[in-house]
C-alpha positions as CSV (number, residue, x, y, z in Angstrom):
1,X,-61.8,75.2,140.9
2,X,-60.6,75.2,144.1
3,X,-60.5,78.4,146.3
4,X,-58.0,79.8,148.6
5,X,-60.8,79.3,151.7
6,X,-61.7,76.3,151.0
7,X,-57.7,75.2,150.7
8,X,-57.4,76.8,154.1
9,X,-60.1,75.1,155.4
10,X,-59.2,71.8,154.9
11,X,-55.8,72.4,156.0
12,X,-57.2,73.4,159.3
13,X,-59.4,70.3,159.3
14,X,-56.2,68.4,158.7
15,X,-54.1,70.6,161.2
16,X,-56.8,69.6,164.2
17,X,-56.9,65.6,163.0
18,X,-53.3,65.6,163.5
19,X,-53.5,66.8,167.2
20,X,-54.8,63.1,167.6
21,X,-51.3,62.1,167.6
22,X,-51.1,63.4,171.5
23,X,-53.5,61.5,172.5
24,X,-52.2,58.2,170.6
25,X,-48.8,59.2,172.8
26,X,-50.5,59.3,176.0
27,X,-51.8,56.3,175.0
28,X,-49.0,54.1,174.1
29,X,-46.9,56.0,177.0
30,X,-49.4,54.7,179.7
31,X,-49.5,51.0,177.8
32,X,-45.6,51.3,177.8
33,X,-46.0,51.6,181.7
34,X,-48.5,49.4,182.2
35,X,-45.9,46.8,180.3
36,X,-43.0,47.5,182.8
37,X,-45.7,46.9,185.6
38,X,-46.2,43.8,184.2
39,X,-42.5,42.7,183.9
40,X,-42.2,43.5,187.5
41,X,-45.0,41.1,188.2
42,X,-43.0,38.5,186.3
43,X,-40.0,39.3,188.0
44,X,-41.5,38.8,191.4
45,X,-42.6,35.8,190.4
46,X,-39.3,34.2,189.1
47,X,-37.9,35.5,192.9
48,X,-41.1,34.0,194.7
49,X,-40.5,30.5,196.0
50,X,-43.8,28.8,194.6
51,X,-44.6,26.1,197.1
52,X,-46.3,23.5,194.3
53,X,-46.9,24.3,190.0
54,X,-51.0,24.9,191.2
55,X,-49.3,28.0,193.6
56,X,-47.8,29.6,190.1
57,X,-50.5,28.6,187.8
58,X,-53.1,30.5,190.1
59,X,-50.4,33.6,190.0
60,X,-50.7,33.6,186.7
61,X,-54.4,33.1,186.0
62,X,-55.2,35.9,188.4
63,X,-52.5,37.9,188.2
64,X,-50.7,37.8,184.8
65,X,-52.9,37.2,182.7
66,X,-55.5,39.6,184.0
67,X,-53.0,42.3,183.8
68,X,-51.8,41.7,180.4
69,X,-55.6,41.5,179.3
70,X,-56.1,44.9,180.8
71,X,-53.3,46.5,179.2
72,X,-54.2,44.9,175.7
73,X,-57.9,46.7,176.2
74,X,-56.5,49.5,177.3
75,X,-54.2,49.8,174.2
76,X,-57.0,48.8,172.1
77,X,-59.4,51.7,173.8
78,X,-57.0,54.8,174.0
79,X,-55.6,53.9,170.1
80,X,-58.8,53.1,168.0
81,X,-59.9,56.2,167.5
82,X,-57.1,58.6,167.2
83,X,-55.5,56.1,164.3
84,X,-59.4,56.3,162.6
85,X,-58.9,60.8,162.7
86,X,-55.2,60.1,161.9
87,X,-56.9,57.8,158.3
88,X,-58.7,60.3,157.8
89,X,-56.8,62.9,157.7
90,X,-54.5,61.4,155.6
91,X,-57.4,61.1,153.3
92,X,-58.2,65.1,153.4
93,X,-54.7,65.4,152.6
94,X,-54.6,63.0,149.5
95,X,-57.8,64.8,148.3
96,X,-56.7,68.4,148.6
97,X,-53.3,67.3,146.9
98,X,-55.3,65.9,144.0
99,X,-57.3,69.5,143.7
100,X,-53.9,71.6,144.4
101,X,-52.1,69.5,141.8
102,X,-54.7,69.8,139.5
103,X,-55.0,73.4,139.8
104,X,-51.2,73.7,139.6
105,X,-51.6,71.8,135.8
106,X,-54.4,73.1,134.9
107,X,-56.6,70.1,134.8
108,X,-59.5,71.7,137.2
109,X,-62.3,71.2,134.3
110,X,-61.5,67.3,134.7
111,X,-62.6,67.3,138.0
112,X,-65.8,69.3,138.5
């Protein structure tokens, strides 16, 4: 059967997975800057009076594309793990509705 504590505690395991979510804010907020950087970069370079196509295709090797590869791995760095807590604690949560339910039917020798 499943106890009061150990109800509680895995509510509070739940409760401190979910604080992830901050951090997966902070981390789309600073790729969501990072993005309007880059459309300013693109911007300039619609205004800037290339002299010759090899004067633009160095701008965007360098410039461009080096940007938007730094924003995708910085996407990919600040989001991995909080979505792997934020999986997990969806799983806690399945797990501990399957005992509370259980309990609430009366089902609990089933499970143990």
């Amino acid at each position: 059967m499943i106890t009061f504590p150990e109800a509680l505690n895995a509510l509070e395991m739940v409760s401190e997975s979910l604080k992830t979510a901050a951090e997966l804010e902070t981390a789309l907020a600073d790729a969501k800057e990072d993005l309007a950087g880059l459309l300013s970069m693109m911007e300039f370079a619609h205004s800037k009076k290339f002299t010759d196509p090899d004067e633009a295709l160095k701008y965007i090797d360098d410039v461009l594309v080096s940007q938007l590869n730094g924003i995708r791995h910085s996407l990919d760095s600040g989001t991995q793990e909080p979505i792997r807590r934020l999986r997990l604690s969806l799983d806690q949560v399945d797990r501990l509705v399957l005992r509370l339910r259980m309990l609430a039917e009366g089902n609990m020798g089933n499970l143990f």
